[in-house]
C-alpha positions as CSV (number, residue, x, y, z in Angstrom):
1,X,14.9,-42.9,30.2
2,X,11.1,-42.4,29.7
3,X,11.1,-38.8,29.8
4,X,13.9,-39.2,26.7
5,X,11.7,-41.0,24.7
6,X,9.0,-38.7,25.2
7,X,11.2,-36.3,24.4
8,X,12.9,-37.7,21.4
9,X,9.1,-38.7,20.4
10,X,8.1,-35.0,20.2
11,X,11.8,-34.1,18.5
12,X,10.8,-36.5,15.5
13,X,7.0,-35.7,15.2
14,X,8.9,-32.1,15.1
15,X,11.2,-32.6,12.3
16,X,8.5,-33.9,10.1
17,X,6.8,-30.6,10.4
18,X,9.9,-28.4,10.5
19,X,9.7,-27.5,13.6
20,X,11.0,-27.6,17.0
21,X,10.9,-28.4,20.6
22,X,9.7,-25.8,23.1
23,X,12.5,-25.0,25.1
24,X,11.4,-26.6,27.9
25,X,11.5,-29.9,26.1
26,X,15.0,-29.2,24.5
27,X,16.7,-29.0,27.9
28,X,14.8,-32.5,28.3
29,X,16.6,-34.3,25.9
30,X,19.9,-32.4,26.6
31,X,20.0,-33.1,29.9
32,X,19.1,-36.9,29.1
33,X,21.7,-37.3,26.5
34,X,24.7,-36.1,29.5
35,X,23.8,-37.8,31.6
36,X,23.6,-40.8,29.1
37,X,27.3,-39.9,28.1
38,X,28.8,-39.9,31.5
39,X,27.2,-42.7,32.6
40,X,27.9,-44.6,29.5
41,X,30.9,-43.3,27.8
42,X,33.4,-41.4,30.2
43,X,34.9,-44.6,32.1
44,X,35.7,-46.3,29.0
45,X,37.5,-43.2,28.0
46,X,39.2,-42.5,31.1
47,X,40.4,-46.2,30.9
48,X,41.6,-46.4,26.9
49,X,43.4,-43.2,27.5
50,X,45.7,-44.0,31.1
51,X,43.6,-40.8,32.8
52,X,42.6,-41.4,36.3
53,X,41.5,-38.0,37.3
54,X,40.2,-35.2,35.3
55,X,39.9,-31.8,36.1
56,X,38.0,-28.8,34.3
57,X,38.4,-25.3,35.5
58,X,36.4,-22.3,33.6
59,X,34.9,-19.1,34.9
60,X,32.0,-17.0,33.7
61,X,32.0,-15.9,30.6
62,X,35.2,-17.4,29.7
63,X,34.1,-21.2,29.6
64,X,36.2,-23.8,28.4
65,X,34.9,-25.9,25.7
66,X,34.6,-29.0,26.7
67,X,33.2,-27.8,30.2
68,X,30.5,-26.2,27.9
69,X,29.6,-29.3,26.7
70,X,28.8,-30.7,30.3
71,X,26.5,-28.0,31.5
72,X,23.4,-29.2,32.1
73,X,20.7,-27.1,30.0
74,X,19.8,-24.9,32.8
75,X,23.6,-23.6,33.2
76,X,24.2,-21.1,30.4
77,X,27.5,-20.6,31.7
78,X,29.7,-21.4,34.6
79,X,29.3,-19.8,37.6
80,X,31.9,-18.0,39.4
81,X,34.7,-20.1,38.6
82,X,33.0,-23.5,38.2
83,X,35.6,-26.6,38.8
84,X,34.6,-29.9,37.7
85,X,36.7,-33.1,39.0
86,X,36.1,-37.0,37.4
87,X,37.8,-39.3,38.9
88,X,37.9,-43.2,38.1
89,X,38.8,-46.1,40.4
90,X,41.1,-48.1,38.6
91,X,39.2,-51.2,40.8
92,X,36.2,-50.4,40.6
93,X,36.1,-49.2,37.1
94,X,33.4,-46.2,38.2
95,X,33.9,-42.6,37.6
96,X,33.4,-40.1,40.8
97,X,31.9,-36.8,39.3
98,X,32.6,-34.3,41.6
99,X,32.0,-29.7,41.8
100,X,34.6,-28.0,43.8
101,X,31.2,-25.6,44.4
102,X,28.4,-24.2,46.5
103,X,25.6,-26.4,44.6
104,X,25.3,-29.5,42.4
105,X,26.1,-29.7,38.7
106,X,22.7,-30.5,36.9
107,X,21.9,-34.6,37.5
108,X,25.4,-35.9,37.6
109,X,28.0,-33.9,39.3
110,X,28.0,-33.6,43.2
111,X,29.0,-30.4,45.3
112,X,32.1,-31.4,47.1
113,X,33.3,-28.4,48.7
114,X,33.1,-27.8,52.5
115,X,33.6,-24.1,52.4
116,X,33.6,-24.1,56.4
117,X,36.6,-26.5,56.1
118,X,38.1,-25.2,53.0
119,X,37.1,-21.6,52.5
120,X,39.0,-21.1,49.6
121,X,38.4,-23.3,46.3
122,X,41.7,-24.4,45.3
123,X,42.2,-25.5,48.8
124,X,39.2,-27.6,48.6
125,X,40.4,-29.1,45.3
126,X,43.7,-29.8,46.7
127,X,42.1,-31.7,49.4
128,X,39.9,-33.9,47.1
129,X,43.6,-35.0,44.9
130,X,45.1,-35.6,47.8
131,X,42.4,-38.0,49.2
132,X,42.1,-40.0,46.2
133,X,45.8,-40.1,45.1
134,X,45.6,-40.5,41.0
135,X,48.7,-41.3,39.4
136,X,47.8,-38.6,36.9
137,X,45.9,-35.1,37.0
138,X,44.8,-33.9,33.7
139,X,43.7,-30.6,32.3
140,X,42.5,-29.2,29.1
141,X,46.0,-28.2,27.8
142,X,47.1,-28.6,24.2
143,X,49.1,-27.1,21.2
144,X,47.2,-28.6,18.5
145,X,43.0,-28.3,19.6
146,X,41.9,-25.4,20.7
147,X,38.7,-27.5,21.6
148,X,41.4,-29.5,24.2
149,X,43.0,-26.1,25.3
150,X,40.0,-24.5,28.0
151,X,42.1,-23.5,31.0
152,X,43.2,-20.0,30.9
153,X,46.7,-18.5,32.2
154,X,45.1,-17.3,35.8
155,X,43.3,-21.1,36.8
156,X,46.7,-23.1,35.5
157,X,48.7,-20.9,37.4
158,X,47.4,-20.5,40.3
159,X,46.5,-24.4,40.4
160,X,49.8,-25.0,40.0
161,X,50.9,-22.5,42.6
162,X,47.8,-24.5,44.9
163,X,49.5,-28.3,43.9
164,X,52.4,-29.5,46.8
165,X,55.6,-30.6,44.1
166,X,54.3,-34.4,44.7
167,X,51.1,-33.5,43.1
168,X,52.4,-31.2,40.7
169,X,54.8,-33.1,38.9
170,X,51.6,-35.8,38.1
171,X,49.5,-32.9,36.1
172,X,49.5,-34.4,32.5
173,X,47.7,-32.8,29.4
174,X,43.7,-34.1,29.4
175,X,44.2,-33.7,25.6
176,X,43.3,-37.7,24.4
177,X,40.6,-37.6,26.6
178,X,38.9,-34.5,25.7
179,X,39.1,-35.3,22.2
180,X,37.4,-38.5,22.4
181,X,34.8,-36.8,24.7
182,X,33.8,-34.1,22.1
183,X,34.1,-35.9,19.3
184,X,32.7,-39.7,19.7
185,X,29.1,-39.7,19.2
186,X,26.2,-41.7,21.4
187,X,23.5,-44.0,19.6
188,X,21.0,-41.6,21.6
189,X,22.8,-38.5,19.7
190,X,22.8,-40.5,16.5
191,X,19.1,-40.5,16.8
192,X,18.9,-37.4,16.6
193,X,20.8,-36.2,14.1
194,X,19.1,-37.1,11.3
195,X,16.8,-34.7,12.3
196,X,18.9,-31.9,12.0
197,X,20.5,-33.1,8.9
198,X,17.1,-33.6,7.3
199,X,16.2,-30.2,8.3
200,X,19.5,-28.2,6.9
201,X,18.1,-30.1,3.6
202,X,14.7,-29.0,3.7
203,X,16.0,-25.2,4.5
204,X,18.7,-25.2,1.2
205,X,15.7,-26.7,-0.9
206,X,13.1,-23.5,-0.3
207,X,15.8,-21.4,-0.4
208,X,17.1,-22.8,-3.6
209,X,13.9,-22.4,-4.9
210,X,11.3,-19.7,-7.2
211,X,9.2,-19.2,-3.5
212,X,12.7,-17.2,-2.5
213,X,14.5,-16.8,-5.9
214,X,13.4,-14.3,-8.5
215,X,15.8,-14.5,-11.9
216,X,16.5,-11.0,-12.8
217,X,15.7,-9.0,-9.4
218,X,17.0,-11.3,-6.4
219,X,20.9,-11.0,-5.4
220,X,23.1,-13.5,-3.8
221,X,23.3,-11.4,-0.8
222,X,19.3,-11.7,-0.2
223,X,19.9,-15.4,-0.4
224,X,21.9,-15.1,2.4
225,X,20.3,-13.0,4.5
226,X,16.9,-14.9,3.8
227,X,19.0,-18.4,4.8
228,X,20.1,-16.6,8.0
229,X,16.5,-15.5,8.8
230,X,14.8,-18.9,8.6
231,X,17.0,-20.9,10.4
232,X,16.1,-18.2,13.0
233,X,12.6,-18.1,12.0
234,X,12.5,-22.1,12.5
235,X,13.7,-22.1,16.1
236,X,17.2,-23.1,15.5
237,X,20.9,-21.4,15.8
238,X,23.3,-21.4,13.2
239,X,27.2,-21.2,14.4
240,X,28.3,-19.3,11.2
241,X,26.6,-16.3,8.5
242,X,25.5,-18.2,5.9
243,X,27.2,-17.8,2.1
244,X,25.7,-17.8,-1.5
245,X,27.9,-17.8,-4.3
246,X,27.0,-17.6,-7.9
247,X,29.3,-19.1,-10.6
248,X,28.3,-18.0,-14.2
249,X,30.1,-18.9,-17.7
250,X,32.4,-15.8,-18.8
251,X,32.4,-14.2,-15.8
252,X,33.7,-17.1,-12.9
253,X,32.8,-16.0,-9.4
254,X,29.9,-13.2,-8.7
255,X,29.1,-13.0,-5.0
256,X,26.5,-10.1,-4.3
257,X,25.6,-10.0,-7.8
258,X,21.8,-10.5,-9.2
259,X,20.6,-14.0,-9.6
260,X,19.8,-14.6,-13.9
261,X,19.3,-17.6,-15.8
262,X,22.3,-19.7,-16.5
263,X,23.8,-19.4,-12.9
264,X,25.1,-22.3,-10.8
265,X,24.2,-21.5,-7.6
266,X,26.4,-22.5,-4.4
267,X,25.7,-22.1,-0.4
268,X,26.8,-23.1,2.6
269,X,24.7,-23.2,5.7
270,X,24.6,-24.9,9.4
271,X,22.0,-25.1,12.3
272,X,22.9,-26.0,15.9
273,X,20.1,-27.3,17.9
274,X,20.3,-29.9,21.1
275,X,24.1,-28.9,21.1
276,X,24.7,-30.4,18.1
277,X,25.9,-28.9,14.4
278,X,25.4,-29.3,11.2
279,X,27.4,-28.2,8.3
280,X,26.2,-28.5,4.3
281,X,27.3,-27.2,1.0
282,X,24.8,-27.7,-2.1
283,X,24.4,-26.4,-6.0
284,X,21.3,-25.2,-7.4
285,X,21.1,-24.2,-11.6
286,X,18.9,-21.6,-12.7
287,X,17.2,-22.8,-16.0
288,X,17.6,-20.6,-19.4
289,X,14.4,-20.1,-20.6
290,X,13.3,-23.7,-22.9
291,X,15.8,-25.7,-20.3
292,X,14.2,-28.5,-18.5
293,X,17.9,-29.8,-17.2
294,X,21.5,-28.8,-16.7
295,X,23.9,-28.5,-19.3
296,X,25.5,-32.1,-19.8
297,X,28.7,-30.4,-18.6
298,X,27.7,-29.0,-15.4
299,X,25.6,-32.5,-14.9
300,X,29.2,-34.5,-15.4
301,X,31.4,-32.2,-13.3
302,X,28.7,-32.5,-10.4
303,X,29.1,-36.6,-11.0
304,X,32.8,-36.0,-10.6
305,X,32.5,-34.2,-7.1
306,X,30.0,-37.4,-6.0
307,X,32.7,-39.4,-7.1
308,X,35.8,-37.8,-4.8
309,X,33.2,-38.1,-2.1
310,X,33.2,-41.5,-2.8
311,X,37.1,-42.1,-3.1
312,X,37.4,-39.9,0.7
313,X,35.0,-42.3,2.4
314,X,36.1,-45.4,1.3
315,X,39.7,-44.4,2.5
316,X,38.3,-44.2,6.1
317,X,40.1,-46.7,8.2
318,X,40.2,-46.2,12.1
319,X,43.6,-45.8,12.9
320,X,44.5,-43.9,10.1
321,X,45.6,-40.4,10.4
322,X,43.9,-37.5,9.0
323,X,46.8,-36.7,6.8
324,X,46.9,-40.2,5.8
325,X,43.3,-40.6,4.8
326,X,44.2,-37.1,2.7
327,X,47.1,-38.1,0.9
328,X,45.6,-41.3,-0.3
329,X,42.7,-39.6,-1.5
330,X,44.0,-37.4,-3.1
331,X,46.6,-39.8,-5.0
332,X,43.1,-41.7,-6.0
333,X,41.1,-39.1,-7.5
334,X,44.3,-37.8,-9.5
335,X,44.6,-41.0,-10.9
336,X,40.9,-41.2,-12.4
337,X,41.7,-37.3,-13.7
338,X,39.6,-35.6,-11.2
339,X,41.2,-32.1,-9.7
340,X,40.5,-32.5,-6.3
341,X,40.6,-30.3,-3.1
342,X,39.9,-32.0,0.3
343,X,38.9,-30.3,3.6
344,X,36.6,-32.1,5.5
345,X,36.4,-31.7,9.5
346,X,34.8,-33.6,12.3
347,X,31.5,-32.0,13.7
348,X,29.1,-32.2,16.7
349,X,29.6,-30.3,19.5
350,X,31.2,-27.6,17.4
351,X,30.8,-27.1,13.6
352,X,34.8,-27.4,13.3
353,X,35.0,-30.1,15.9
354,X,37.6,-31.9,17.5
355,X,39.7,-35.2,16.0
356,X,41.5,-35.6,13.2
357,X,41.5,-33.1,10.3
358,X,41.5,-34.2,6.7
359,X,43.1,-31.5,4.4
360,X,42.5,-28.0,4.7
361,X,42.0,-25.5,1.7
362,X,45.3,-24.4,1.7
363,X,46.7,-27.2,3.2
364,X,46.1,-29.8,0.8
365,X,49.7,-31.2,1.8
366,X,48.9,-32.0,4.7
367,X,47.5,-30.5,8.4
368,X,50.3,-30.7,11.4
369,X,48.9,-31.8,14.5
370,X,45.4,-32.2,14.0
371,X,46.1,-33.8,10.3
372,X,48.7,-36.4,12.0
373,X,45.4,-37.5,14.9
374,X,43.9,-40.8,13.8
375,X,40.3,-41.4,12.5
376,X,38.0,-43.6,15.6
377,X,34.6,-44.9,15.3
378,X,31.3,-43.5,16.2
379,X,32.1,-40.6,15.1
380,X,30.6,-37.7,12.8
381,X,32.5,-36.0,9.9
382,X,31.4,-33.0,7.4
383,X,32.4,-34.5,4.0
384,X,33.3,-31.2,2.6
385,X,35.8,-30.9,-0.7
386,X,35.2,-29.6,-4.4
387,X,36.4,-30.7,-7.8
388,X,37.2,-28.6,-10.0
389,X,36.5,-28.9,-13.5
390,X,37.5,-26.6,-16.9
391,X,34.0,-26.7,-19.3
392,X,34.0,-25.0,-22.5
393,X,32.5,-21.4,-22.9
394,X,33.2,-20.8,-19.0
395,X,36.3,-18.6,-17.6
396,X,37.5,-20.7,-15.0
397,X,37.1,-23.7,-13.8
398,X,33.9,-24.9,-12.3
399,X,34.3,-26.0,-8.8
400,X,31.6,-28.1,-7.4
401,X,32.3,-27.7,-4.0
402,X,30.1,-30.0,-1.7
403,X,29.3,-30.8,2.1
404,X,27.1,-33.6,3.5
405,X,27.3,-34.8,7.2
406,X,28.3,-38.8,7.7
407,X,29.1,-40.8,10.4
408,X,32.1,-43.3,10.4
409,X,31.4,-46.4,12.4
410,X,32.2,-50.1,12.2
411,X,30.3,-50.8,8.9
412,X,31.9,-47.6,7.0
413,X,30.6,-43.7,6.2
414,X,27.0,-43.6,5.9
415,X,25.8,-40.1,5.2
416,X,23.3,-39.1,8.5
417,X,20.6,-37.8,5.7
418,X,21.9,-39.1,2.8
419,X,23.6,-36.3,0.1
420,X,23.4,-34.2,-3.1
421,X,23.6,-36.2,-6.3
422,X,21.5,-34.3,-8.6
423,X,21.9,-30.3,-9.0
424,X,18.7,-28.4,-7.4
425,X,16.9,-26.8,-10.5
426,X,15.2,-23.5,-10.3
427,X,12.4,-23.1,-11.5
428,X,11.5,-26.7,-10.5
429,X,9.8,-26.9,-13.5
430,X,10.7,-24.6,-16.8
431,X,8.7,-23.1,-18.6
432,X,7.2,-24.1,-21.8
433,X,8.8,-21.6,-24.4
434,X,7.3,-21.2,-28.1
């Protein structure tokens, strides 16, 4: 516990100052916040969800997901093939984290393979069902989350082959659980994230800005690539390529085209750093020479988008399933005459994370399977949708497509670092013009 609050100490001193961790003291905090999550959070997940033993199988190079997510900061991968067993005493109410391998896992999970005894792995894991009995095994299958769906062909099968017909016909899908392990979020993590939120903001703000952006002579495309560098320059990772996209009256979309006066500038950006991502969409309007503000048009279609964001959240209800969240949202923000597209996602681990998805693009109808999952609490969503709206002069419709990261707990949405509600202007200040 000390060494995390040194940690987080030097993490928040950091974001002030835009930068980051040494390395060293990165694997600090991420090695503090799992153990933090097994000790804390697994057993009351095992117990809401009916799952008494857990078993996660990757090998190198080919890691599962969720497996991914509980390597300590050392591991970069799993080694060999790396088996990971959780089991939880139904009397007790502890979990037994247990390695069917040579060496410990990080501060948490215990070697439990006598290879003099056992000398071949599935053998050994055989050996440690069979000695604790769980009514069910559970493994990372499932048709719906990829993020739920980390055993290959080769482990299932031959675990299956390794499993006596007693054994075998407990082997359930670990689906629920791993869910609620990637997605539910830890007050430690929620710490944190502000941070990282803060930081996406302060990264859109230069870069939406005259110190990157020259009217006339800079192009969308050396937006991107200038995004893509100082997230990289900064110390963090970013989980997609960056996009800039330039909206202009006449003419409608103009990606890769040069920057002028007049332009409503778009972009979507993420940073991953302590294992957690970050996902934001924001609009920036290049002033026409004697402008000071937007156009009253752009400045009301921009109030529309903050007001679907406002409809989404306030449909949140745990228990209710993505598609349900969706299709009342959507019904709302018709009837107020807004033109509304919804697509928002959970994040953390992954910047498309698992739970419940609310709309996609092109599935504003609804999203089978993940769409029909049901919202939880303490958990992190990317508010991400657009409104689109027709203004005079222009050739299509403007779409004010935003993202901001929120978290969904007890008390509501509460954006992590609050959101966009006024357009970026470039320059910051206009010129004076006779």
């Amino acid at each position: 516990m000390k060494k995390f609050l040194i940690a987080l100490s030097l993490l928040l001193a950091a974001g002030a100052q835009a930068q980051v961790l040494s390395v060293r003291d990165q694997a600090t905090v991420v090695n503090e916040l799992l153990v933090d999550r097994f000790d804390h959070l697994l057993p009351g997940m095992m117990a809401q969800t009916g799952i008494d033993m857990w078993v996660v199988v990757s090998r190198e190079y080919n890691e599962d997901p969720v497996l991914k997510t509980m390597l300590p900061a050392e591991w970069l991968n799993a080694r060999r093939r790396t088996i990971l067993v959780f089991y939880r005493d139904a009397k007790t109410g502890k979990v037994e984290r247990l390695a069917v391998a040579r060496y410990n896992v990080g501060q948490s999970i215990t070697a439990a393979w006598d290879m003099k005894k056992f000398p071949h792995q599935w053998e050994a894991l055989v050996d440690i069902i069979k000695q604790r009995n769980p009514d069910k095994i559970a493994l990372n299958t499932s048709t719906h989350f990829n993020h739920a769906d980390g055993i290959d062909h080769t482990d299932y099968s031959e675990l299956l082959a390794a499993l006596p017909a007693d054994l075998k016909r407990r082997v359930v899908s670990a689906e629920p659980l791993a869910i609620r392990w990637l997605e539910t979020r830890t007050e430690r993590e929620m710490q944190i994230y502000p941070q990282l939120v803060n930081a996406t903001h302060r990264i859109i703000e230069e870069g939406f800005s005259e110190r990157v952006i020259t009217p006339g002579i800079t192009t969308a495309d050396d937006v991107v690539w200038w995004f893509r560098q100082k997230i990289r320059d900064l110390g963090y990772d970013t989980w997609f390529h960056p996009s800039v996209e330039i909206q202009r009256a006449g003419k409608g979309l103009a990606n890769a085209d040069i920057i002028v006066p007049g332009d409503l500038l778009h972009v979507d950006i993420g940073i991953t750093y302590l294992r957690l991502n970050t996902d934001i969409q924001e609009h920036a309007y290049v002033l026409k020479p004697g402008e000071t503000t937007a156009p009253a048009a752009l400045v009301n279609a921009f109030a529309s988008a903050n007001r679907l964001q406002d409809i989404l959240t306030a449909n949140f209800q745990q228990g209710r399933s993505g598609n349900q969240v969706l299709a009342a949202s959507l019904k709302q923000a018709r009837a107020e005459g807004i033109e509304p597209t919804i697509y928002t996602h959970p994040i953390g681990y992954h910047g498309h994370a698992a739970g419940p998805a609310i709309g996609m693009w092109d599935m504003q109808g609804g999203v089978p399977g993940s769409g029909d999952d049901v919202l939880r609490y303490h958990t992190a969503y990317s508010i991400e949708l657009n409104a689109a709206t027709a203004i005079p002069g222009w050739k299509e419709p403007v779409r004010i497509m935003l993202e901001e990261d929120a978290y969904f707990d007890e008390s509501g949405v509460r954006y992590i670092n609050g959101r966009q509600k006024t357009l970026l202007l470039l320059p910051r200040r206009a010129p004076s013009v006779e």
